[in-house]
N, C-alpha and C positions, 0 to 999 in steps of 0.2 A: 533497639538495634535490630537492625535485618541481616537475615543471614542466608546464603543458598550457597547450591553447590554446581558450579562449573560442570558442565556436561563434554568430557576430552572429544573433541573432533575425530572423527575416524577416517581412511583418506578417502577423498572425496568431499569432505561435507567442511565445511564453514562454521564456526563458533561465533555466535553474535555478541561475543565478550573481547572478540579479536578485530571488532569492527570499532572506530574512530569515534571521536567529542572532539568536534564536533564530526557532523557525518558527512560523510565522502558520498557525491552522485559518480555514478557508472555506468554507462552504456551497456546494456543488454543486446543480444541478437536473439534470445528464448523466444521461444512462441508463448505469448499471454492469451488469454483467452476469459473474458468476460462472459456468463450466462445468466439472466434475468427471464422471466417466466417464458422458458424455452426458444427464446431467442437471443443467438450471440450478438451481445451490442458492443462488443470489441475484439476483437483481434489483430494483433501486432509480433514482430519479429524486430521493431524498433525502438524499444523501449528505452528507460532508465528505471534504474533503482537506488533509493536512497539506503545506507547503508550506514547505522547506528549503533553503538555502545545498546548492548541488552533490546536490540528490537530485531523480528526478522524483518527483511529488505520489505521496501513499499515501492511498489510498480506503477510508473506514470507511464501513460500512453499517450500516444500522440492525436489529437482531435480527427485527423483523417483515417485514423483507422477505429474512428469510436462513431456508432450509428447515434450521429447528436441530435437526432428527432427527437429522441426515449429521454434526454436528460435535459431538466428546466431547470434555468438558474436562481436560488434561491435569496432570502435578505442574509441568512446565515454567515457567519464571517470567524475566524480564529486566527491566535496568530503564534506563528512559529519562529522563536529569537533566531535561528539557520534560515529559515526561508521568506520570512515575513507573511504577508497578510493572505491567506487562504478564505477563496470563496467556494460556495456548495452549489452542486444542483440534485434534486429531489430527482428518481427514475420513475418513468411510467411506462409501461408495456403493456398493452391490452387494457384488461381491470386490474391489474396489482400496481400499485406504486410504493417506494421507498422512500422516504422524503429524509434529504441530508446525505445521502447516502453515499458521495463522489464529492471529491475536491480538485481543486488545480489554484493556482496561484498567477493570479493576471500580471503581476508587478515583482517577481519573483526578488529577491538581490542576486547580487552579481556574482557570487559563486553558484548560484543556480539558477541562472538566466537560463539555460538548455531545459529547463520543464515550464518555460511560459508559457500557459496555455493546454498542456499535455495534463491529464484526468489519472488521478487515482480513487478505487474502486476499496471501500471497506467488504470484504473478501466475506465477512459474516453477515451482510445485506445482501450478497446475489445468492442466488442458487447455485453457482458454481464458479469457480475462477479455476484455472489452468496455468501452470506452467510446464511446459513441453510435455502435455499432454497428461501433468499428474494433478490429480484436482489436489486444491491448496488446502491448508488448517488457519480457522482465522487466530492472529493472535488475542491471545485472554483479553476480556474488557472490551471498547467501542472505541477508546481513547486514539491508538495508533494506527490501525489498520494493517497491520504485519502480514506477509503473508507466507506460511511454514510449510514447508517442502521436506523429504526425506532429506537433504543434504543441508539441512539448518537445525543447528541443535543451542541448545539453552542453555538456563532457563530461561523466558522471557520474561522484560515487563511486562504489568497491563493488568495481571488477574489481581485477585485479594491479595493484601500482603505484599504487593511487590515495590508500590509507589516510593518507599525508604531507599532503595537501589541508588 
């Protein structure tokens, strides 16, 4: 049996214990901000985020605001009972690459038909990600790609010990 403790929201911030199962997508207008070896290969004010029971939100962006030189699409595949079949592209910037390291979902289902095609970024692969200007925390583990801000509090899944949740 697992056990944690609920982190009380203070006002302003969000409890990702207070977010939905299944998970609700939402339009953002934040400024995102992607950093890979000192080049921003996204920024947007168009976003969505998906918004889950025990995860912080995961930010898709839209392919026109993502530099889709830097990201190659990989065989890598997963799938998500909410969103279905996610594909990968590996980034490359200069001589660093991250391979796997971004997803998007070509074939989305129809509750989340609005991120067909829009990129999300595992926040503990770049060098930096932003939201409105606050650089992010990635969530524990590789598995969800969370991204923690001051105004999302926990715990999250993701680290040791939390897969029970």
């Amino acid at each position: 049996m697992f056990s944690f403790q609920r982190i009380e929201p203070e006002p302003g911030q969000e409890s990702v214990w207070d977010y939905p199962r299944p998970p609700r997508l939402e339009s953002s207008s934040k400024k995102i901000q992607v950093v890979f070896n000192e080049i921003t290969i996204a920024e947007s004010q168009s976003t969505y985020r998906v918004l889950e029971t025990s995860h912080p939100p995961v930010y898709y962006i839209p392919p026109e605001d993502i530099q889709m030189e830097y990201l190659f699409k990989t065989e890598r595949q997963s799938y998500c009972e909410w969103k279905g079949i996610a594909n990968y592209y590996t980034i490359t910037v200069g001589d660093r690459t991250e391979a796997n390291a971004a997803w998007f979902y070509p074939q989305p289902t129809l509750n989340f038909e609005p991120i067909k095609n829009y990129v999300a970024f595992y926040p503990s692969r770049m060098d930096a990600c932003f939201v409105d200007g606050e650089k992010v925390k990635s969530q524990p583990g590789d598995f969800y790609g969370g991204w923690i801000t001051r105004d999302i509090v926990g715990p999250f899944k993701g680290g040791a010990g939390t897969w029970g949740w």
